[in-house]
C-alpha positions in Angstrom: 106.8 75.4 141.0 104.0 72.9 142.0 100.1 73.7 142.6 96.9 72.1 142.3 95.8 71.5 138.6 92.7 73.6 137.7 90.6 74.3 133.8 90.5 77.8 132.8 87.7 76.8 130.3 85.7 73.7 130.3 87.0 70.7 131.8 87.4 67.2 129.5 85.2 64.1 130.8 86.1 61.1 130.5 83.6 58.7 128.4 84.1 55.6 130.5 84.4 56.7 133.9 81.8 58.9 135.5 82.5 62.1 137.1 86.3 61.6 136.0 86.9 65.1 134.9 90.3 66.6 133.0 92.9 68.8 131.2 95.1 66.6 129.2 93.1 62.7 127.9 94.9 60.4 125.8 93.0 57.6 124.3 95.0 54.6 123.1 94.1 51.8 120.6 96.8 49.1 121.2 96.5 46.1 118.9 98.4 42.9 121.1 99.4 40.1 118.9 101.2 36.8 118.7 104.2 36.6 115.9 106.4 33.6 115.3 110.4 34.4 115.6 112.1 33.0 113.3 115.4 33.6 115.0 113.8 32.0 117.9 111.6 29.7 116.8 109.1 31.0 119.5 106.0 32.9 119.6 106.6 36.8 121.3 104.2 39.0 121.9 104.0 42.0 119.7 101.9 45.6 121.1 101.6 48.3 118.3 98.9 51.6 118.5 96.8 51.6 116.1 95.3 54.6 117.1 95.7 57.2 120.0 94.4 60.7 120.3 95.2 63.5 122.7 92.8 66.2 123.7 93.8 69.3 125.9 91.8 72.7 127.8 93.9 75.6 128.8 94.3 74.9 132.7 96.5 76.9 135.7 98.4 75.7 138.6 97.4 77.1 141.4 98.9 77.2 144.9 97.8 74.3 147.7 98.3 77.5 150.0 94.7 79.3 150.5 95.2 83.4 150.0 98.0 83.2 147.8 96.5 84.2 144.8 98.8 83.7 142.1 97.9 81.2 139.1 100.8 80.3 136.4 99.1 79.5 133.4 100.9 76.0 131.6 101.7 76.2 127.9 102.5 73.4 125.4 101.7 70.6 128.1 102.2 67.8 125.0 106.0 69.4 125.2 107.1 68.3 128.6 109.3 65.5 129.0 108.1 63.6 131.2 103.8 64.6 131.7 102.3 62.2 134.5 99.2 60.7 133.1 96.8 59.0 135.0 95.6 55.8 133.7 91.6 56.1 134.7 90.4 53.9 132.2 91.7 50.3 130.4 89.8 47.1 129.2 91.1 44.4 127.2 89.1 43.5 124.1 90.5 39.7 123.5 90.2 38.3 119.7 90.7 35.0 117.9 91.0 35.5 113.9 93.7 36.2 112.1 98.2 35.5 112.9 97.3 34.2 116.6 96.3 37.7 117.7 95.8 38.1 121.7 93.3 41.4 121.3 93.3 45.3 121.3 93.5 46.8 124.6 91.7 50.3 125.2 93.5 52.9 127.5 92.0 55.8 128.7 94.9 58.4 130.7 94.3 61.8 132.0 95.4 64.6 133.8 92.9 65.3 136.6 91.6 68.8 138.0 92.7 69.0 141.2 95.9 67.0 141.1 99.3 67.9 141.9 101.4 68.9 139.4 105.1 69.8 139.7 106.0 72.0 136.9 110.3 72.5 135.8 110.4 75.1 132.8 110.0 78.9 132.0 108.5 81.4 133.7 106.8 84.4 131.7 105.3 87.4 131.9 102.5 88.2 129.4 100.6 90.9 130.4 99.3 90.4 133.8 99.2 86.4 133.1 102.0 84.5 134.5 102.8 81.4 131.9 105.2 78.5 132.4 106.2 77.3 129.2 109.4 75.3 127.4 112.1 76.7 127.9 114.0 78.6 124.6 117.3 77.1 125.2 116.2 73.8 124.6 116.3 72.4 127.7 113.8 69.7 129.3 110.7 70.8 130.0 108.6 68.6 133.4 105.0 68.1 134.3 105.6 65.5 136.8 103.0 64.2 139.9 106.0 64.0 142.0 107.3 66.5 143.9 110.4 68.6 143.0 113.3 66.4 145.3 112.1 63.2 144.0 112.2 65.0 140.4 115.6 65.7 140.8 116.9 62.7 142.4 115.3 60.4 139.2 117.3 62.8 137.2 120.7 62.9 139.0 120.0 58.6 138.7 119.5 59.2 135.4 123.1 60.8 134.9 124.7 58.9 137.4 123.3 55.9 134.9 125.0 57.5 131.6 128.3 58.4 133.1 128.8 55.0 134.4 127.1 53.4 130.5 129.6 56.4 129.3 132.8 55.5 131.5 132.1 51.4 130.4 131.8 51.8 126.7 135.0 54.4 126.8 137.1 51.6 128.7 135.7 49.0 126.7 136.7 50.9 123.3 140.3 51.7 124.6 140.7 47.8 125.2 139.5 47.5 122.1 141.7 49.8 120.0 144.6 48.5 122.6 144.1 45.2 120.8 143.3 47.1 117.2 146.9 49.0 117.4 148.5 46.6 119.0 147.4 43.9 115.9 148.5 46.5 113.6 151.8 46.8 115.5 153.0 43.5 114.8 151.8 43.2 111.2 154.2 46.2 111.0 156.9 44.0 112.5 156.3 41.1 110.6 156.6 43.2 107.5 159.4 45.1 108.8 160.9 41.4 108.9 159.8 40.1 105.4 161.9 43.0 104.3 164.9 42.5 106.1 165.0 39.0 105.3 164.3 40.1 101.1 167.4 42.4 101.5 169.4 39.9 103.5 168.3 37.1 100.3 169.1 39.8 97.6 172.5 40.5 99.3 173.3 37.0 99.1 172.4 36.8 95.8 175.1 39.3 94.9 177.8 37.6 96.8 176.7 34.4 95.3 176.7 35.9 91.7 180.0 37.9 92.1 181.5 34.0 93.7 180.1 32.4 91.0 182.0 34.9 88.1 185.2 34.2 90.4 184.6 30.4 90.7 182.7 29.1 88.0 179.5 27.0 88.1 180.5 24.6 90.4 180.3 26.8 93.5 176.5 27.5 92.2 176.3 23.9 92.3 177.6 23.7 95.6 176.1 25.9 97.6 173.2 25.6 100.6 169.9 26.7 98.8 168.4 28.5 101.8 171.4 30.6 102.2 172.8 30.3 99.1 176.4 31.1 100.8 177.3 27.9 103.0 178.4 24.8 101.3 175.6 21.8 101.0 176.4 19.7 103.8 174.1 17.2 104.6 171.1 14.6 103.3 167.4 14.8 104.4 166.1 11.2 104.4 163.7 9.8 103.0 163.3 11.6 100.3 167.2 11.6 99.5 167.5 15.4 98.8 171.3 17.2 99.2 170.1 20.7 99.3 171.0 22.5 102.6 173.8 23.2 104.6 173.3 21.9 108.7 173.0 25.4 109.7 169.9 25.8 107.9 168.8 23.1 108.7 168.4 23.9 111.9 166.8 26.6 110.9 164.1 25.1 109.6 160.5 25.5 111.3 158.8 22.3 112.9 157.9 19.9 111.8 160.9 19.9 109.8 160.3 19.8 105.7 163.1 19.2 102.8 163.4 22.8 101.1 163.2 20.9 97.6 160.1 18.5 97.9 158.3 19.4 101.1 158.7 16.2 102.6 158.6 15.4 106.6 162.5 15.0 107.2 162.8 11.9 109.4 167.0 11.9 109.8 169.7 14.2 108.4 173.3 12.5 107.2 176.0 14.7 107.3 177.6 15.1 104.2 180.7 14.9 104.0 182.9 16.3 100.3 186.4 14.9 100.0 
């Protein structure tokens, strides 16, 4: 509902500005100060109230319509969110002791009689006084100067704002537990691998230890020391190692390395047992 603002008791005046006349005056202490960043290395400004008091009368909306004569009574005004205060009143005091500060600025804001007041909320019967009030199941509760399409347009801007924040932050945490999953995925794999290739090492152990009962030492001896199965069949120069057979060997992961030493391999000689 909206209507002009009017006091049921006495009005509030304002201190600084003549004939300025009220229902609702906040008076605000703000301290403005310079403070060095040290993430920054700059100087920012820095506002913090030192001090701020809220006075309030018992007022009425009333209709702009003459005749109409019906009043809603407003309740818990200081509830609303969002109550449109006029500033009437705001001087800068500006100081030069202490951390570089810039001042304290004084602010005088009021709700006038005789302004137009949209009012979103409860409606109530007490008696024979109608009262708008907050309403129980917790949703907002407006005092706004503007009038109710605009009201509901900043709101339906302000949703339209958090499904689009909402929709971003939901795609941006599927990417990232696309990436999360997918890193877990291949560890998984990898693993996976590690104990294939274990298994794969242990089996050739076996078949290496059952040879070697069959054969004797010299097949130990022999044998590739990566596979531990294929005969040793070639030399890694420089360092002069015969320790792999030439399947392994290429195998190996660049830059090549000898199994033994971990020296760069520059040429391979096959090996040749006769």
């Amino acid at each position: 509902l909206s209507g002009v603002v009017l006091s049921v008791k006495e009005t509030l005046s304002s201190p600084f500005v003549e004939n300025c006349k009220g229902v609702v005056q906040r008076l605000t202490l703000q301290e403005h100060k310079m403070v060095w960043s040290q993430t920054s290395h700059l100087w920012s400004d820095c506002k913090k109230i030192i001090h701020q008091r809220t006075n309030t009368t018992p007022f009425d909306l009333v209709p702009q319509e003459e005749g109409a004569g019906v009043t809603v009574r407003v309740m818990k005004p200081l509830d609303a969110a969002e109550l449109s205060l006029e500033t009437v009143y705001e001087k800068f005091h500006p100081s030069i002791h202490g951390e570089r500060p810039k001042g304290i600025q004084e602010t005088e804001q009021m709700l006038k009689v005789g302004a137009m007041l949209t009012g979103v909320g409860e409606l109530v019967l007490d008696n024979t006084t109608i009262k708008l009030q907050p309403p129980k199941q917790g949703l907002p509760y407006y005092l706004s100067s503007v009038d109710f399409n605009t009201l509901l347009q900043k709101q339906e801007a302000d949703v339209r704002f958090w499904k689009i924040l909402t929709v971003l932050f939901g795609f941006a945490t599927c990417v990232i537990l696309f990436f999360v999953l997918r890193k877990q995925y291949r560890r998984h794999c990898e693993k996976q691998r590690l104990r294939q290739m274990r298994e794969e090492f242990r089996q050739a152990q076996e078949r290496l230890a059952r040879r070697m009962n069959a054969e004797g030492a010299e097949t130990l001896r022999k044998a590739c020391v990566v596979c531990l199965s294929n005969t040793k069949s070639c030399v890694f120069l420089e360092c002069g190692h015969v320790c792999s057979c030439i399947e392994c060997y290429g195998a190996l992961p660049e830059p090549k390395k000898c199994p033994m030493c971990q020296q760069a391999i520059s040429r391979v000689v096959p090996l040749y047992n006769s």
